[in-house]
DRENTORKOL-3810 file (N, C-alpha, C; in nm, 4 decimals):
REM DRENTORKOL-3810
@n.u->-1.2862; n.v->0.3626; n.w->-2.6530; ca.u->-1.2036; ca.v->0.4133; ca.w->-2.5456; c.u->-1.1647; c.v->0.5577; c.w->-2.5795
@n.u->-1.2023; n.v->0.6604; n.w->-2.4891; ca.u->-1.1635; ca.v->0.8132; ca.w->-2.5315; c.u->-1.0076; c.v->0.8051; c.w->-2.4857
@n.u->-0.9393; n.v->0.9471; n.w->-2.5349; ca.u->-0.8197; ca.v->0.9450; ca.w->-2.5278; c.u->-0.7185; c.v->0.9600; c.w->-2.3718
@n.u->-0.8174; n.v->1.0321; n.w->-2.3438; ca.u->-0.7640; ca.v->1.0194; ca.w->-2.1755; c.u->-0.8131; c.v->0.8993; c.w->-2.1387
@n.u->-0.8613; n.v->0.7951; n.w->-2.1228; ca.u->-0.8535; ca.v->0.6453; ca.w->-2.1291; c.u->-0.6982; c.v->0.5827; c.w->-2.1706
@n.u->-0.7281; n.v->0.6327; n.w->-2.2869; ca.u->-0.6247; ca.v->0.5509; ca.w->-2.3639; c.u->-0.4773; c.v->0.5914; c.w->-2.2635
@n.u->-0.4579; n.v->0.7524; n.w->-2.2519; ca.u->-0.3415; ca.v->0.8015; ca.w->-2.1762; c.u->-0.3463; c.v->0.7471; c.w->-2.0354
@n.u->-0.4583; n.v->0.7433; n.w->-1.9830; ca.u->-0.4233; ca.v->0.7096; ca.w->-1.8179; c.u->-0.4020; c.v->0.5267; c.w->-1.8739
@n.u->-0.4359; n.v->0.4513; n.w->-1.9356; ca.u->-0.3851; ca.v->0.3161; ca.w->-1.8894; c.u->-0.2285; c.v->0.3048; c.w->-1.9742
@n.u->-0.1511; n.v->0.3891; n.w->-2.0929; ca.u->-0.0403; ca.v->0.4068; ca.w->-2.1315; c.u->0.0615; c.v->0.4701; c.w->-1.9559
@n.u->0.0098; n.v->0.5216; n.w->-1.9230; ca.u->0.0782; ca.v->0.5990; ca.w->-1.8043; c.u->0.0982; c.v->0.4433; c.w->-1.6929
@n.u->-0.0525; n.v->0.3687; n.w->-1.6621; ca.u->-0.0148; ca.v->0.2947; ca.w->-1.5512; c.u->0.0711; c.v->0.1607; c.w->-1.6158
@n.u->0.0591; n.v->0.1729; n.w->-1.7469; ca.u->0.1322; ca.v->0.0718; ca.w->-1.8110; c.u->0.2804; c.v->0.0929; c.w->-1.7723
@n.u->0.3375; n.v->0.2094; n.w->-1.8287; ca.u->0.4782; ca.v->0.2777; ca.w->-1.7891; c.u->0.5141; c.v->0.2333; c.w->-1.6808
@n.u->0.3974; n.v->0.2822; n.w->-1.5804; ca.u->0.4340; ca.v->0.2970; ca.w->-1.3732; c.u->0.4546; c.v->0.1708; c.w->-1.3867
@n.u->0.4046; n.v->0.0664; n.w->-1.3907; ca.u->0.3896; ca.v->-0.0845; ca.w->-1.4004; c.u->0.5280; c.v->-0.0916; c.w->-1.4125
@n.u->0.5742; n.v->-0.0766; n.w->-1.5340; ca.u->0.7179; ca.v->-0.1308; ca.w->-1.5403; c.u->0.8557; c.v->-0.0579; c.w->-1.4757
@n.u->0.8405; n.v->0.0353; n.w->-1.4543; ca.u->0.9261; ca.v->0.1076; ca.w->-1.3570; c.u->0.8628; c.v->0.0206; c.w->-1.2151
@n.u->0.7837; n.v->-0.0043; n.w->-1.1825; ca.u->0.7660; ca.v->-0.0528; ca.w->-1.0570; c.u->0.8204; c.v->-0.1771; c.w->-1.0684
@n.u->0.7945; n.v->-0.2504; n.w->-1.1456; ca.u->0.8811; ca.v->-0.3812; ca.w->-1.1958; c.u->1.0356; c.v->-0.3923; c.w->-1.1812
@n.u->1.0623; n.v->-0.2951; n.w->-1.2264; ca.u->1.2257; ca.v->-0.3037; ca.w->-1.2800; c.u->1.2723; c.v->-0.2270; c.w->-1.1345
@n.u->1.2167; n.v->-0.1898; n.w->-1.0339; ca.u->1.2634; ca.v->-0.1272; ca.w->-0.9209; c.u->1.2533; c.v->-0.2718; c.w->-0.7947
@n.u->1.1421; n.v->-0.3382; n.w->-0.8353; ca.u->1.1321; ca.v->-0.4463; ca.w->-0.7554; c.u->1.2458; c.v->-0.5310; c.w->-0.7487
@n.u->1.3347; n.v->-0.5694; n.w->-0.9200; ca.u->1.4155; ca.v->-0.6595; ca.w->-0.9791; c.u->1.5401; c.v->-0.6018; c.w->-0.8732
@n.u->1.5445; n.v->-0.4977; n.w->-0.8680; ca.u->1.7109; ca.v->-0.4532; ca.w->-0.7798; c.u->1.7442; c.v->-0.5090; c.w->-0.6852
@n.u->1.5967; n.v->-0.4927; n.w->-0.6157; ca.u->1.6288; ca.v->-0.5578; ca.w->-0.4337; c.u->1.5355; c.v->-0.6241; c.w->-0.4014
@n.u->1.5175; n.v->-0.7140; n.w->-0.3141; ca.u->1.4265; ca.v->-0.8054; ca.w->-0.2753; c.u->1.3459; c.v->-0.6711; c.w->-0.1780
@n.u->1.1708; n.v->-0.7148; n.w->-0.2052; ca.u->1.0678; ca.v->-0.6556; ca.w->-0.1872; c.u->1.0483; c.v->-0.6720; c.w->-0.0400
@n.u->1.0639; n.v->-0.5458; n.w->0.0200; ca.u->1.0254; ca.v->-0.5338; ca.w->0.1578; c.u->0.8643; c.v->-0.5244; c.w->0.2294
@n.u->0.7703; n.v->-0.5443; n.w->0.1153; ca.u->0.6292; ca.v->-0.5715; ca.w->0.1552; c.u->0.5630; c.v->-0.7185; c.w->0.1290
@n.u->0.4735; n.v->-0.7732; n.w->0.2191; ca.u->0.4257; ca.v->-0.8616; ca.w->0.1842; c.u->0.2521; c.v->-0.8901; c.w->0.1048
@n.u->0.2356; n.v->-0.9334; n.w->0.0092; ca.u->0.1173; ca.v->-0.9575; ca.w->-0.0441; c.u->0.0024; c.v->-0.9996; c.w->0.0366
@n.u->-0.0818; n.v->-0.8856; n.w->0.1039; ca.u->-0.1793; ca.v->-0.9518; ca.w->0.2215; c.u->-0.3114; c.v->-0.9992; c.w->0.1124
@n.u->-0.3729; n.v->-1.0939; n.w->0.1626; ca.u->-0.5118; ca.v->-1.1748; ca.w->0.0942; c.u->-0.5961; c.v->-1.1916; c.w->0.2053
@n.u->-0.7035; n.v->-1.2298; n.w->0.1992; ca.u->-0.8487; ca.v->-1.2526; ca.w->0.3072; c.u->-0.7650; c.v->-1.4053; c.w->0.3713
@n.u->-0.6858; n.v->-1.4671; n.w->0.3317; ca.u->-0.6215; ca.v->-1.5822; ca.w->0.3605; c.u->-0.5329; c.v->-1.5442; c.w->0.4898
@n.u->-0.4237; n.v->-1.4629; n.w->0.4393; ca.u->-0.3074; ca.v->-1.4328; ca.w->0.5562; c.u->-0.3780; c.v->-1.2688; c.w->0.6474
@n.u->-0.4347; n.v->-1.1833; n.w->0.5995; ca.u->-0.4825; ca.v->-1.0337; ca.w->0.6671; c.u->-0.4495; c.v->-1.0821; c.w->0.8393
@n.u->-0.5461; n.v->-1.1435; n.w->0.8680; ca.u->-0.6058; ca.v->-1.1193; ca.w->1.0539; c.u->-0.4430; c.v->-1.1553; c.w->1.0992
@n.u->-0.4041; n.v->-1.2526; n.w->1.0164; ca.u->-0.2846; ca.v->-1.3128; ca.w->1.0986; c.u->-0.1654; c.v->-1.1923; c.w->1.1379
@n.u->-0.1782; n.v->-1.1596; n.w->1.0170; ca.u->-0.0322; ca.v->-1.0274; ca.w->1.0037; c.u->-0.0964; c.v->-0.9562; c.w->1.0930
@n.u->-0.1885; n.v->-0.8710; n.w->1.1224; ca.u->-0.2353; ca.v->-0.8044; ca.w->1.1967; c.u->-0.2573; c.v->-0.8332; c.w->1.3042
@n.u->-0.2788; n.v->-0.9132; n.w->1.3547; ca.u->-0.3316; ca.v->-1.0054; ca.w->1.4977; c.u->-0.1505; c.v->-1.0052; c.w->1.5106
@n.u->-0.0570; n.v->-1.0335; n.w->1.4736; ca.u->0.0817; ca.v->-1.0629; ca.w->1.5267; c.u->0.1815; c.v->-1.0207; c.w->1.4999
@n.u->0.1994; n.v->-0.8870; n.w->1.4882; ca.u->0.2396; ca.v->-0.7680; ca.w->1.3961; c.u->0.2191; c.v->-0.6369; c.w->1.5250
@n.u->0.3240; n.v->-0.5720; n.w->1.6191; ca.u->0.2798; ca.v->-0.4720; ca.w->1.6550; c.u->0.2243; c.v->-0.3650; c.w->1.5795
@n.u->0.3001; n.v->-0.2906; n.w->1.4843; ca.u->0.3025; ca.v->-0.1776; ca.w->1.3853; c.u->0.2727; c.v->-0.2784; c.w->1.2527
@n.u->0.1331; n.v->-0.2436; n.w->1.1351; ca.u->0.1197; ca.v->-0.3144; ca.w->1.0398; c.u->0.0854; c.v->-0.1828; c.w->0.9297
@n.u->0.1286; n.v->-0.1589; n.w->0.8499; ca.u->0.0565; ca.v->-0.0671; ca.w->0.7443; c.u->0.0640; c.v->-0.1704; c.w->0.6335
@n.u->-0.1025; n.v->-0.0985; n.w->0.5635; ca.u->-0.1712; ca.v->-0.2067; ca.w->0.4677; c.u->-0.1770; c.v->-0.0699; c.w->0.3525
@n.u->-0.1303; n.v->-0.1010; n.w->0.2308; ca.u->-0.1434; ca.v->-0.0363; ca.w->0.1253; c.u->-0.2561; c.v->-0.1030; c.w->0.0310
@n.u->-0.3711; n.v->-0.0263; n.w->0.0703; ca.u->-0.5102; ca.v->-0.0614; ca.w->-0.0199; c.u->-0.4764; c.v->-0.0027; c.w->-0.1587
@n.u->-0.4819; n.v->-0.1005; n.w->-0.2964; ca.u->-0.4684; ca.v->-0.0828; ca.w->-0.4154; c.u->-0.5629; c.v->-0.1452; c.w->-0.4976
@n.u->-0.5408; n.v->-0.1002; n.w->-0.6228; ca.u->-0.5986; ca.v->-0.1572; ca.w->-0.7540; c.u->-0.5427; c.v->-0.1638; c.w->-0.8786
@n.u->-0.5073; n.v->-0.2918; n.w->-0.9697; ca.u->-0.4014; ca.v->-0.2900; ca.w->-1.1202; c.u->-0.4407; c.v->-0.1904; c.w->-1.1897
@n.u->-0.5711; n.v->-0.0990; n.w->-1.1850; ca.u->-0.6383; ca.v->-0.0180; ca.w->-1.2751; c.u->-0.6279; c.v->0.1079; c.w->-1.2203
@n.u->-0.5707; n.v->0.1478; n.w->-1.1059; ca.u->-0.5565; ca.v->0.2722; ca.w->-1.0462; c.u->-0.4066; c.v->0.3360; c.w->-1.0662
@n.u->-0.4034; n.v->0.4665; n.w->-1.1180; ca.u->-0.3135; ca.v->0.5430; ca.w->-1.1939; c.u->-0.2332; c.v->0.5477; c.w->-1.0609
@n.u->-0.3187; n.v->0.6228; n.w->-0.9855; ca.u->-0.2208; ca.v->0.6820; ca.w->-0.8087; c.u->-0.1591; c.v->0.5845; c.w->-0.8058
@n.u->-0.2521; n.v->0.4399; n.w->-0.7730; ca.u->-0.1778; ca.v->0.4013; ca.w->-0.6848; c.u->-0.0406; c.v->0.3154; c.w->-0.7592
@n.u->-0.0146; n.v->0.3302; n.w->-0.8562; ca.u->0.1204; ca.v->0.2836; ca.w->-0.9355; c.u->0.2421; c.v->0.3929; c.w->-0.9190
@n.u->0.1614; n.v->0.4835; n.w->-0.9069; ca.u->0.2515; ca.v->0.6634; ca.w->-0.8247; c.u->0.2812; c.v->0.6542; c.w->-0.7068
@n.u->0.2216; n.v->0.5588; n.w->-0.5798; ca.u->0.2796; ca.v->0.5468; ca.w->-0.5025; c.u->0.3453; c.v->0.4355; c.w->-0.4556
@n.u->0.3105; n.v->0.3447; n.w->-0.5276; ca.u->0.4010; ca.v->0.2233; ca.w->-0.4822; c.u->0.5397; c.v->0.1873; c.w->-0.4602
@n.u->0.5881; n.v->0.3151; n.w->-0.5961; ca.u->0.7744; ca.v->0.3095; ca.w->-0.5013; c.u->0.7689; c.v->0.3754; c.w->-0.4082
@n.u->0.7339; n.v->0.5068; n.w->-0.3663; ca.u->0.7166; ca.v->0.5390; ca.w->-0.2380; c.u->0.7250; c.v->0.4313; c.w->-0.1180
@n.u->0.6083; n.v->0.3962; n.w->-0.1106; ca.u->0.5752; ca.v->0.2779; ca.w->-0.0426; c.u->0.6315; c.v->0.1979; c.w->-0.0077
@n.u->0.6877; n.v->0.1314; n.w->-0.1100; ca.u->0.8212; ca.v->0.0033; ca.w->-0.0901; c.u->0.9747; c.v->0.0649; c.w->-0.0711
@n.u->0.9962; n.v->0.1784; n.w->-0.0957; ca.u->1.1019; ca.v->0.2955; ca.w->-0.0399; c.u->1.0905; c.v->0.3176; c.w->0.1331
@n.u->0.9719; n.v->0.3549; n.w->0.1376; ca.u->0.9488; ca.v->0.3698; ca.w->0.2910; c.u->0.9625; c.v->0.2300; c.w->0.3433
@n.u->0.8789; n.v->0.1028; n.w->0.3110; ca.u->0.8944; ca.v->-0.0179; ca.w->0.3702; c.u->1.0033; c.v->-0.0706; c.w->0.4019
@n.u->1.1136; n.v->-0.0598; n.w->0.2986; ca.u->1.2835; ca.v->-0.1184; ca.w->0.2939; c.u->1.3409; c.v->0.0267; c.w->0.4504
@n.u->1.3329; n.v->0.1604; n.w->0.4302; ca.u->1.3978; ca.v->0.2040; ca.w->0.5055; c.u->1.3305; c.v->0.1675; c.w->0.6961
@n.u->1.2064; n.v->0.1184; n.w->0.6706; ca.u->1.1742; ca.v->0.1333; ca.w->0.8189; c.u->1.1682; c.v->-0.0630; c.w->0.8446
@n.u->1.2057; n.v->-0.1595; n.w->0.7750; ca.u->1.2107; ca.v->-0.2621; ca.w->0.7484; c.u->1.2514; c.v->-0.3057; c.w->0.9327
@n.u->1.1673; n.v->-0.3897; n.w->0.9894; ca.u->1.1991; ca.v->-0.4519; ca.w->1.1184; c.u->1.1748; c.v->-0.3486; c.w->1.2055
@n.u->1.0983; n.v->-0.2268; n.w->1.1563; ca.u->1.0643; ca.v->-0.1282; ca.w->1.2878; c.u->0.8931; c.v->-0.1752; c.w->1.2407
@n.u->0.8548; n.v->-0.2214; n.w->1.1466; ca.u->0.7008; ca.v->-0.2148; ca.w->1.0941; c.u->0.6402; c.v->-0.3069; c.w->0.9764
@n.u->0.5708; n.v->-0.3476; n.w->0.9243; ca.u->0.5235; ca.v->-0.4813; ca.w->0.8793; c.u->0.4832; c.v->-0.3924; c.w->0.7668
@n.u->0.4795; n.v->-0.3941; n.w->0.6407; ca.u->0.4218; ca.v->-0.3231; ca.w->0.5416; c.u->0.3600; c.v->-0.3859; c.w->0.4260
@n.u->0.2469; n.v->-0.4381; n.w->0.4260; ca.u->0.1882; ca.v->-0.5385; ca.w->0.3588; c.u->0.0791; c.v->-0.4018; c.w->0.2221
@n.u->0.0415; n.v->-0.5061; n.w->0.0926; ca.u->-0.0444; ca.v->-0.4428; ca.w->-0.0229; c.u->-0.1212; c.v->-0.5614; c.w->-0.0818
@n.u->-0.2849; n.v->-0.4908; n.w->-0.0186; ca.u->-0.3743; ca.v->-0.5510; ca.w->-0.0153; c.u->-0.4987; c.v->-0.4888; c.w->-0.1492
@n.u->-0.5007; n.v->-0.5991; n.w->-0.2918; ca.u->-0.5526; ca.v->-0.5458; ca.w->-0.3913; c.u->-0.6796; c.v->-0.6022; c.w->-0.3695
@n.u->-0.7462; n.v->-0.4780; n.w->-0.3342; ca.u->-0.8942; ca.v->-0.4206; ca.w->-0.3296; c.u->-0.9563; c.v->-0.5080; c.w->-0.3877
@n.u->-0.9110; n.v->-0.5200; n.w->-0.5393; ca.u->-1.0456; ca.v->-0.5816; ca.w->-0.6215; c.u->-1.0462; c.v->-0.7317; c.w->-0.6330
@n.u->-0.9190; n.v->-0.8106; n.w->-0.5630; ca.u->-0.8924; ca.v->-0.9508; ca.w->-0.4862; c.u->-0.9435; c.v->-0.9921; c.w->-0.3693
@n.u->-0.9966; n.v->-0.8657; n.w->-0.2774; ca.u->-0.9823; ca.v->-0.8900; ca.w->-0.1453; c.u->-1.1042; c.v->-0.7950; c.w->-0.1415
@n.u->-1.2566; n.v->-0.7885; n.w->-0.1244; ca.u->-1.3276; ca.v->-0.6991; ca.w->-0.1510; c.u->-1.3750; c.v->-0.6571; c.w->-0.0027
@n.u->-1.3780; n.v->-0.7998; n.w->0.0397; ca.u->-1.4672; ca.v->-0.8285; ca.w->0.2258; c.u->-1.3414; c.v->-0.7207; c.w->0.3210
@n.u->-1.2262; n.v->-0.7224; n.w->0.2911; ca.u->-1.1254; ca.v->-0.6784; ca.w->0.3970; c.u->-1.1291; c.v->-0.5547; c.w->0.3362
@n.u->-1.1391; n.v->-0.4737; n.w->0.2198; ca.u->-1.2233; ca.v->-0.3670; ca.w->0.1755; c.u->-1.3271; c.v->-0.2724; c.w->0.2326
@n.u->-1.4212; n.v->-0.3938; n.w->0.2400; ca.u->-1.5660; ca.v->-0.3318; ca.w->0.3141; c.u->-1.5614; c.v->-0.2958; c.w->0.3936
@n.u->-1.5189; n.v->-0.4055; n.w->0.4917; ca.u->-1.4426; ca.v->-0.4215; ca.w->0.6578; c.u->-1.4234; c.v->-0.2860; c.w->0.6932
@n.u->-1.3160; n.v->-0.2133; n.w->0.6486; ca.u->-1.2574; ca.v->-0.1202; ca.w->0.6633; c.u->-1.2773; c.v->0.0265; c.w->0.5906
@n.u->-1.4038; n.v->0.0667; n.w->0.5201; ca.u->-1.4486; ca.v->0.1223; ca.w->0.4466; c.u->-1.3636; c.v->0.2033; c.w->0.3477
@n.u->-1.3004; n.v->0.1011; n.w->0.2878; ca.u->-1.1859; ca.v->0.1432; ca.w->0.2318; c.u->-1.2503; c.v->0.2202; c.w->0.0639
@n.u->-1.2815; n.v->0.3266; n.w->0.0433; ca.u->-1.3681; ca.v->0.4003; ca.w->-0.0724; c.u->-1.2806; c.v->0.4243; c.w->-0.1709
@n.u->-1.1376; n.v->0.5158; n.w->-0.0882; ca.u->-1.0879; ca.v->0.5977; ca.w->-0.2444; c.u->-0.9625; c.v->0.4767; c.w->-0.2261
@n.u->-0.8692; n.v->0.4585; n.w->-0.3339; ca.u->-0.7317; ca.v->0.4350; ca.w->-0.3134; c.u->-0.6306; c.v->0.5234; c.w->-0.3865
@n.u->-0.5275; n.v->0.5463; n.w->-0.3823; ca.u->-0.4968; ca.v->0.4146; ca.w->-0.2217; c.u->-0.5206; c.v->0.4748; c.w->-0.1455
@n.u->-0.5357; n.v->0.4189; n.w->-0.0238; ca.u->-0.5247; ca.v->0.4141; ca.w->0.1071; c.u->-0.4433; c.v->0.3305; c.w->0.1978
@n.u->-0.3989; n.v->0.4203; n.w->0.2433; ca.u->-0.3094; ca.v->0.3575; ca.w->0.3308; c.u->-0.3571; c.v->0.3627; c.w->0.4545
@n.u->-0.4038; n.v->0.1811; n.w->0.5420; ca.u->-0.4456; ca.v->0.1735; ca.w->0.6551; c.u->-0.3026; c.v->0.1316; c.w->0.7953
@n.u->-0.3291; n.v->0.1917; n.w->0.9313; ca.u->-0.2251; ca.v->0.1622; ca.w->1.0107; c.u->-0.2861; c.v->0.0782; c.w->1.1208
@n.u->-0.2343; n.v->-0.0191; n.w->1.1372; ca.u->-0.2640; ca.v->-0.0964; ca.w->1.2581; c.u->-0.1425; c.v->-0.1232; c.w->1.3737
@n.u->-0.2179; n.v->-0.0757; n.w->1.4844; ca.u->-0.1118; ca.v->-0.0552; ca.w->1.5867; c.u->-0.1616; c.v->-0.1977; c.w->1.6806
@n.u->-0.1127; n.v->-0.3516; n.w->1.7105; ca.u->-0.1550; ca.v->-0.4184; ca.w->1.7797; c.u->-0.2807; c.v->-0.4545; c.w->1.7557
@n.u->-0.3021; n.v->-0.4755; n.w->1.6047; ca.u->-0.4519; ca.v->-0.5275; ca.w->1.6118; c.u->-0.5636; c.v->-0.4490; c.w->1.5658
@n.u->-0.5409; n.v->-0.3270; n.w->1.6054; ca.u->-0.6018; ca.v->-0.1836; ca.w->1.5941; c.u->-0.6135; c.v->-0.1185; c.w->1.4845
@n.u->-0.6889; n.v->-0.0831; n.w->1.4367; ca.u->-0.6943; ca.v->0.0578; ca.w->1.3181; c.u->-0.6800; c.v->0.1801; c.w->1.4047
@n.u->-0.5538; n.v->0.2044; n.w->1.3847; ca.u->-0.6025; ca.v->0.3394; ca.w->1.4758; c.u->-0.5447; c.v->0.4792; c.w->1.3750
@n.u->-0.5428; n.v->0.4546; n.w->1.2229; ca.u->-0.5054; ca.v->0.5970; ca.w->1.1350; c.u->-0.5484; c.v->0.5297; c.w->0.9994
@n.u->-0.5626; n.v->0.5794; n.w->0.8605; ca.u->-0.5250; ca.v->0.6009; ca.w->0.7622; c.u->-0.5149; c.v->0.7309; c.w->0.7000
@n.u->-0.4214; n.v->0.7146; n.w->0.5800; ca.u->-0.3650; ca.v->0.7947; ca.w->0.4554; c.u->-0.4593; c.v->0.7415; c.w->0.3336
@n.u->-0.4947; n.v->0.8856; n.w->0.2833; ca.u->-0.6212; ca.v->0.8725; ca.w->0.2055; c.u->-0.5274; c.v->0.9239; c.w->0.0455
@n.u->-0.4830; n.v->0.8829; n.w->-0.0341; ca.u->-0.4765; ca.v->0.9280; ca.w->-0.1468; c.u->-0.2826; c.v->0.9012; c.w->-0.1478
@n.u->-0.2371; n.v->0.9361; n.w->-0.2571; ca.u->-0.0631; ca.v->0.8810; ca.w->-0.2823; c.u->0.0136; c.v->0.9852; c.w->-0.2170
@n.u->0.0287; n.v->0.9351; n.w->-0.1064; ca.u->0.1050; ca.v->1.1043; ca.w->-0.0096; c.u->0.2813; c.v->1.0321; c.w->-0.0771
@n.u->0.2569; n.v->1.1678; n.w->-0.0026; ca.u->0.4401; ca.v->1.1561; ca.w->-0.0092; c.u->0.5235; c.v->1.0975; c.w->0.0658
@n.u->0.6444; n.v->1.0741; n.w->0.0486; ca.u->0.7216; ca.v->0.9942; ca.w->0.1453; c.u->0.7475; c.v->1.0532; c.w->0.3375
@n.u->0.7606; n.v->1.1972; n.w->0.3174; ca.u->0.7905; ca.v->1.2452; ca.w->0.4280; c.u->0.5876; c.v->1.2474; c.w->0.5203
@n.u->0.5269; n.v->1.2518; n.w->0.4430; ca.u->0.3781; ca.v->1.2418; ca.w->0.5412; c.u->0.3923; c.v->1.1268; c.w->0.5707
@n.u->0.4037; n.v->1.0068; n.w->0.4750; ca.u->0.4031; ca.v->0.8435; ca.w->0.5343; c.u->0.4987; c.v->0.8430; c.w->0.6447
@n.u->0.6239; n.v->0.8834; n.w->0.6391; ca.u->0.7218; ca.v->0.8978; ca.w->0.7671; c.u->0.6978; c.v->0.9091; c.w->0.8656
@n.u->0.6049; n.v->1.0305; n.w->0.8155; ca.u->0.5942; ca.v->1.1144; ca.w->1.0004; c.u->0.4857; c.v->1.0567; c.w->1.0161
@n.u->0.3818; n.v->1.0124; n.w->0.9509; ca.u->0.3007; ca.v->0.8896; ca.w->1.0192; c.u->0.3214; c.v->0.8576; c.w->1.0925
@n.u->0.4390; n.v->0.7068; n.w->1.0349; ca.u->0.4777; ca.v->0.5930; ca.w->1.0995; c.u->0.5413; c.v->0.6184; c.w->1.2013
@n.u->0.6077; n.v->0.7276; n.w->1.2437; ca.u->0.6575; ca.v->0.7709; ca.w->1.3266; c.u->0.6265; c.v->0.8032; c.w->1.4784
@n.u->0.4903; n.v->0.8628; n.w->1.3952; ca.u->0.3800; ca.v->0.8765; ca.w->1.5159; c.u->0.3655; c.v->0.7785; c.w->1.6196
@n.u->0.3597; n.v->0.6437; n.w->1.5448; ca.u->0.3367; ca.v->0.5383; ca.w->1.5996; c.u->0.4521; c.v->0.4559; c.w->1.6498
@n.u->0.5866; n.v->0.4657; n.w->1.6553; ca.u->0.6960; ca.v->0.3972; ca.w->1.6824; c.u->0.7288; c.v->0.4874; c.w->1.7867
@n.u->0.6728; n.v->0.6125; n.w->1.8325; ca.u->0.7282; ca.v->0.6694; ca.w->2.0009; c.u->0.6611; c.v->0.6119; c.w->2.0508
END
């Protein structure tokens, strides 16, 4: 294992537990989507954003408080589900989901946007925003 190996999985190790110990405060305003529950949330869900991830991806441990920050403040305006890529490969494909994260938006069923890489809180905003006028 070279050393930037070694540093990027010490780093998502860290994120890991800060994401942990941020979860422990307050009950988690996203739900765990699988090839099991996906169509449903989406099929019955006006506003759905899907946070495409992976346990081995640095970003996306960089954005996950984001994420669950944004989910708790817009909580009952929008459905905010995190769907791990390398669990769920077919709803992946589906959606040509390449880099992560990605963040996919479903309006009624619809894909009609994603966020390609760990944006920031105020781009995810004005996203979602887009979609709640």
């Amino acid at each position: 294992m070279s050393e930037i190996d070694s540093l990027i999985r010490e780093v998502a190790e860290r994120l890991q537990k800060k994401a942990e110990e941020y979860g422990k405060k307050k009950e988690d305003a996203t739900l765990v989507l699988t090839e099991e529950n996906f169509d449903e949330v989406i099929r019955n869900n006006k506003l759905v954003l899907v946070d495409c991830w992976a346990e081995w991806c640095a970003p996306c441990h960089l954005y996950e408080p984001i994420y669950k920050k944004v989910a708790e403040k817009y909580k009952g305006k929008a459905v905010f589900g995190r769907l791990n890529v390398d669990e769920n490969q077919k709803i992946a494909d589906k959606y040509s989901v390449l880099n992560i994260p990605t963040t996919l938006i479903f309006v009624n069923g619809q894909l009609v946007d994603s966020l390609v890489g760990a944006v920031d809180e105020d781009t995810l905003e004005s996203t979602i925003n887009k979609y709640l006028e």
